[in-house]
N, C-alpha and C positions, 0 to 999 in steps of 0.2 A: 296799127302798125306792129305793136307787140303779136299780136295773133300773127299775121305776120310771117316775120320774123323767129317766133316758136315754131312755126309751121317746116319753117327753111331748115332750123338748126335740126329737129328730129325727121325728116329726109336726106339731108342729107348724114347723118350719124345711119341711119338704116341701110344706105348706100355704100359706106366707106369701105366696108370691104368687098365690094365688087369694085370699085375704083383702085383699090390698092393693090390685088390683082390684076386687074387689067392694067395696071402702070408698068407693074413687074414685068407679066408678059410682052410688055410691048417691049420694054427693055433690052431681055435675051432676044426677045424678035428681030434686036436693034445689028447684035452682035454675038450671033450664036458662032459663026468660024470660028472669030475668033475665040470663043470659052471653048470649044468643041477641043479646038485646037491646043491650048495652053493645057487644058485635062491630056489630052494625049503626050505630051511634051514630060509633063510631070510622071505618066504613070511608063512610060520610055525609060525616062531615067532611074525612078526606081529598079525596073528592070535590069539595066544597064550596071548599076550598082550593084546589084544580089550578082550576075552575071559576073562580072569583074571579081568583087571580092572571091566567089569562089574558087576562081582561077587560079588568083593567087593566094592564096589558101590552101590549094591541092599543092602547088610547086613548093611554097613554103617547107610546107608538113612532110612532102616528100623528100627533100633536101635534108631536115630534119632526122628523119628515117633512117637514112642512109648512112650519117656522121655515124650513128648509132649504129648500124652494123658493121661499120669500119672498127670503130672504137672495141664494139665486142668481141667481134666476130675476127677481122682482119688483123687485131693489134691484141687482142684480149685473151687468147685461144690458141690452143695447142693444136685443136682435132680438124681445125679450117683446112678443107686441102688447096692447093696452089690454085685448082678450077674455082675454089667457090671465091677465093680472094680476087682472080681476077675480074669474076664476073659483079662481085660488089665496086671495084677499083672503077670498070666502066660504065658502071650504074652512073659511081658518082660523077664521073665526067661529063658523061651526058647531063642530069640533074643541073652541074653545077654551068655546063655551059646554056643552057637553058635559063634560068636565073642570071645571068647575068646579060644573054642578049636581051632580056624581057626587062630589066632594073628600072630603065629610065620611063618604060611603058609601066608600069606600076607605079612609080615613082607618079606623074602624068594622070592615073587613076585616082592615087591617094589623097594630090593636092585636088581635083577635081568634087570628086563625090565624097570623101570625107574631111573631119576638123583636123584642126592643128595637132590634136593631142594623137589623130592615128597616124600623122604626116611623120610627128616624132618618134613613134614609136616603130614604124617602119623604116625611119634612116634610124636608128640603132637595131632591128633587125638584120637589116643589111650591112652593116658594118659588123657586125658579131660573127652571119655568114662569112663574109673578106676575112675574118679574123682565124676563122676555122682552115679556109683555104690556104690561105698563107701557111698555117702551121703545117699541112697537109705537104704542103712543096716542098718545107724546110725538113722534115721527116722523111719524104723521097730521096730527096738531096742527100742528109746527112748522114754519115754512119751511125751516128749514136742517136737511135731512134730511141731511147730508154730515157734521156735529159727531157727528150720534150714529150712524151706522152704521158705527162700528169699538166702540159703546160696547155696539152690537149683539150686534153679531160676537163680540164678547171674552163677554156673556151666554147668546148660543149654544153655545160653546165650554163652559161651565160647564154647562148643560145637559145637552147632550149627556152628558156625564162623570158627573155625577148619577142620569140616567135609565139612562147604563150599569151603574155600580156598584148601584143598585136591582134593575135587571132581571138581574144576573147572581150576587146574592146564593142562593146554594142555598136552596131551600125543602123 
């Protein structure tokens, strides 16, 4: 019965891995959709992610941009003529109204496809933005444009640093 028994152990040891593929494949055989499916799902959303972040990315950076020719150019400068200030002034309306129809769709991307840590760092983006704008009204508004474009400047500043540390988060 030992012989045997020897016999059985070293066939099937010679076998084990035909059996153990064959298990496998019977496996995926069992439920390939559904794997088919969940890889597609996965490499979607990756997609989806690169897609989105660039999106707003580009709006961020441009909004960005813009403070920055305001600041120079429009508030900064003597040689700006009344065309090129208007034509940055409507930049920025466009830009900023755009950002802010888009806020809550970002907002919706952030918490979706990425952590907590870009969740936060984009509501202080966006609060930094509000911060800029606000001053922007208050500088239309006011006469004394001279009190607050260093209150400007120091919200630029903070800006900028915000939309860095955002956009340079790994994703």
């Amino acid at each position: 019965m030992s012989e045997w028994l020897a016999h059985f152990f070293h066939a099937f040891a010679d076998q084990a891995g035909t059996w153990f593929v064959g298990i496998v494949l019977a496996i995926f055989g069992l439920f390939p959709a559904r794997l088919v499916e969940k890889i597609r799902f996965a490499l979607n959303r990756a997609d989806a992610r690169a897609k989105y972040y660039e999106e707003m990315a580009i709006d961020i950076s441009h909004f960005v941009f813009i403070i920055d020719r305001l600041v120079k150019v429009s508030f900064g400068s003597t040689w700006a003529r009344d065309d090129d200030k208007s034509g940055i002034a409507q930049e920025y309306n466009e830009v900023m109204n755009t950002l802010s129809r888009k806020e809550y769709v970002y907002r919706s991307w952030v918490r979706r496809f990425w952590d907590r840590k870009t969740a936060i760092a984009f509501d202080l983006t966006m609060d930094r933005i509000k911060a800029v704008d606000q001053l922007l009204i208050l500088i239309n508004e006011d006469g004394e444009q001279k009190d607050h474009l260093q209150e400007l400047d120091a919200a630029f500043r903070d800006l900028r640093q915000a939309a860095c540390d955002l956009l340079t988060i790994p994703v």
